[in-house]
C-alpha positions as CSV (number, residue, x, y, z in Angstrom):
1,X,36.5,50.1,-15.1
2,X,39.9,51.1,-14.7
3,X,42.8,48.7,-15.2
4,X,45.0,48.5,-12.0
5,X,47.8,47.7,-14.0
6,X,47.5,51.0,-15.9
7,X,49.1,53.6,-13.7
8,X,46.8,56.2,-11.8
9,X,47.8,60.2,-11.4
10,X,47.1,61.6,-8.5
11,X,47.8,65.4,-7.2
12,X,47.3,67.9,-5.1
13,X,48.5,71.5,-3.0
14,X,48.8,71.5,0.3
15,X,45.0,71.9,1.1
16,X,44.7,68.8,-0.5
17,X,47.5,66.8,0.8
18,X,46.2,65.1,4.1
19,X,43.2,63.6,1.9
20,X,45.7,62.7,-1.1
21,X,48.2,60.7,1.5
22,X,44.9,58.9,2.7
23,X,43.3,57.8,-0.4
24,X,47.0,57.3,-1.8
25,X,47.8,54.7,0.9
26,X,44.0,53.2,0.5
27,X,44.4,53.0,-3.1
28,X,48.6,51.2,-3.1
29,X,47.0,49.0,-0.6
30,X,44.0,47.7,-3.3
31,X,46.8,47.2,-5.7
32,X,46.9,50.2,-8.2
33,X,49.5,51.8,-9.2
34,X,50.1,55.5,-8.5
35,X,52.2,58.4,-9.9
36,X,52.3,61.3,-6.9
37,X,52.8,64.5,-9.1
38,X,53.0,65.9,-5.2
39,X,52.9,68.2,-3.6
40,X,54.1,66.2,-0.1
41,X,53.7,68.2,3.0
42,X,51.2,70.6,4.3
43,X,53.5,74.3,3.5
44,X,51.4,76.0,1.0
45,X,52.2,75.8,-2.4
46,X,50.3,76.8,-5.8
47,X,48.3,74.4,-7.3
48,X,48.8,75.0,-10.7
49,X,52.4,73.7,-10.1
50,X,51.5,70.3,-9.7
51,X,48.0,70.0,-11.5
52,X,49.4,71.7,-14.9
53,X,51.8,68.5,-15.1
54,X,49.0,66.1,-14.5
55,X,46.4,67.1,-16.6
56,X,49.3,67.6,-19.7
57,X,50.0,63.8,-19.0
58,X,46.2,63.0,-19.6
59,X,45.4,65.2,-22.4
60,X,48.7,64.0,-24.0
61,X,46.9,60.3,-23.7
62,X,49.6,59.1,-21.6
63,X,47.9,58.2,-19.0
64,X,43.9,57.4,-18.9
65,X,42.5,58.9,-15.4
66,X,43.5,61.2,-12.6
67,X,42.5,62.4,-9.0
68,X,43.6,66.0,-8.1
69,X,42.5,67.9,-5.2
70,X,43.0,71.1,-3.2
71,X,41.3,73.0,-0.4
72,X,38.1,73.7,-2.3
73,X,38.4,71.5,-5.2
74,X,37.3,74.2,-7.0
75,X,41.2,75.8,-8.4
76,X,42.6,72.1,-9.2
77,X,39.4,71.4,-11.5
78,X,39.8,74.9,-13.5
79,X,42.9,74.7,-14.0
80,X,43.3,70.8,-15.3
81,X,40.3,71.9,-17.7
82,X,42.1,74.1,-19.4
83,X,43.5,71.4,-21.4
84,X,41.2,70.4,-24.8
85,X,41.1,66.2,-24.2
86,X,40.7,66.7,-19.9
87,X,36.9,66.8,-18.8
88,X,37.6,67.4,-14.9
89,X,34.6,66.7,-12.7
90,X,34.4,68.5,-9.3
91,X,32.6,66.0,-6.9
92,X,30.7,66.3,-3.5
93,X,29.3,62.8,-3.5
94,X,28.9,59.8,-4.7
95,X,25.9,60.0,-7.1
96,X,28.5,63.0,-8.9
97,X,31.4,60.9,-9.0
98,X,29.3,58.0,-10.5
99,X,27.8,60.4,-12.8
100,X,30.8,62.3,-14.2
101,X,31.9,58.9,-15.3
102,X,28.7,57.4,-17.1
103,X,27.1,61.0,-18.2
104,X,30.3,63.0,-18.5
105,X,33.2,60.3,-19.4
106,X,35.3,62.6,-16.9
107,X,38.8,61.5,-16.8
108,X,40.1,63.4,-13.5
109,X,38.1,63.9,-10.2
110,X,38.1,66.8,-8.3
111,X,38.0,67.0,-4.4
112,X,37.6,69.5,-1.9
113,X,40.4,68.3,0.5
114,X,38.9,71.0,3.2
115,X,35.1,70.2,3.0
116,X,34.0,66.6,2.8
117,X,35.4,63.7,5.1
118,X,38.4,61.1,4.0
119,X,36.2,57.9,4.3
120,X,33.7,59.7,1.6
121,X,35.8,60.7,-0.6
122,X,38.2,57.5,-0.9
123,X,34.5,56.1,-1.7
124,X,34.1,58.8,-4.6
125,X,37.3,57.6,-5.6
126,X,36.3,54.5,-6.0
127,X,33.0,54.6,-7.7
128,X,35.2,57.0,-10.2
129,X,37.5,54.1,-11.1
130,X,34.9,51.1,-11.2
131,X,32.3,53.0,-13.3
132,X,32.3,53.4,-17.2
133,X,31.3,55.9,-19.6
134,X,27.7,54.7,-20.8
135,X,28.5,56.3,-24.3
136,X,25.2,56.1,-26.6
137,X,23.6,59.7,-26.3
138,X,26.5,60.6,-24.3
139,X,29.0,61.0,-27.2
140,X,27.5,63.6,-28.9
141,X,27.1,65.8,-25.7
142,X,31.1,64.9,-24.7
143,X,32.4,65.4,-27.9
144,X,31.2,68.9,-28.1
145,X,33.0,70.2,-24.5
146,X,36.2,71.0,-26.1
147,X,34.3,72.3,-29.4
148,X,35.2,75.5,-29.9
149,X,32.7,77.5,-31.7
């Protein structure tokens, strides 16, 4: 489970930014902490520019989970994978947000801010943050995502 003292990244392009503000607000209001690594309006803007900085902060180990999102989802998740200790997890529901955490040990979820209501996806967010990684046959899987062979 993650520590609400421990500060929480989240981020997102402007596809994303409606649903970010939402769970954002949600999130302050159940005490956690949060770093906004933007962006903060609806003009369109690339998401690289804000999930690059996100996913280095994670896969520098300082901080320990992330939420990034963008109009599909799909864009924010490839690009915060390309970092070697971020296992991004694109999720549609709840049974793959529980998942990416137990199975997966994903450290930053994915959303598709265009494609899957607010109230569902603040719920993903929470299942993200109150489930651990199971470990046991688990660890051998995880550790060989950023194997390069």
């Amino acid at each position: 489970m993650f520590d609400k003292r421990k500060i929480l990244l989240i981020g997102s392009d402007h596809g994303g930014f409606e649903m970010k503000k939402f769970i954002k607000e949600n999130l302050i209001k159940d005490g956690y902490k949060i770093k906004d690594f933007g962006t903060n309006s609806t003009a369109s803007v690339d998401y690289p520019d804000f999930i690059h900085p996100l996913a280095k902060s994670i896969n520098d180990n300082k901080n320990e989970l992330g939420i990034i999102l963008c109009g599909s989802g799909n864009g924010a998740q490839m690009t915060a994978n390309k970092y070697k200790n971020v296992r991004a997890a694109l999720c549609w529901t709840e049974e793959q947000a529980e998942l990416s955490r137990k199975h997966n040990n994903a450290n930053i979820i994915s959303l598709p801010g265009r494609f899957i209501d607010f109230k569902l996806a603040l719920k993903m967010v929470k299942i993200f943050l109150t489930t651990d990684f199971e470990g046991g046959r688990h660890i051998q899987r995880v550790n060989k995502i950023s194997q390069i062979r």
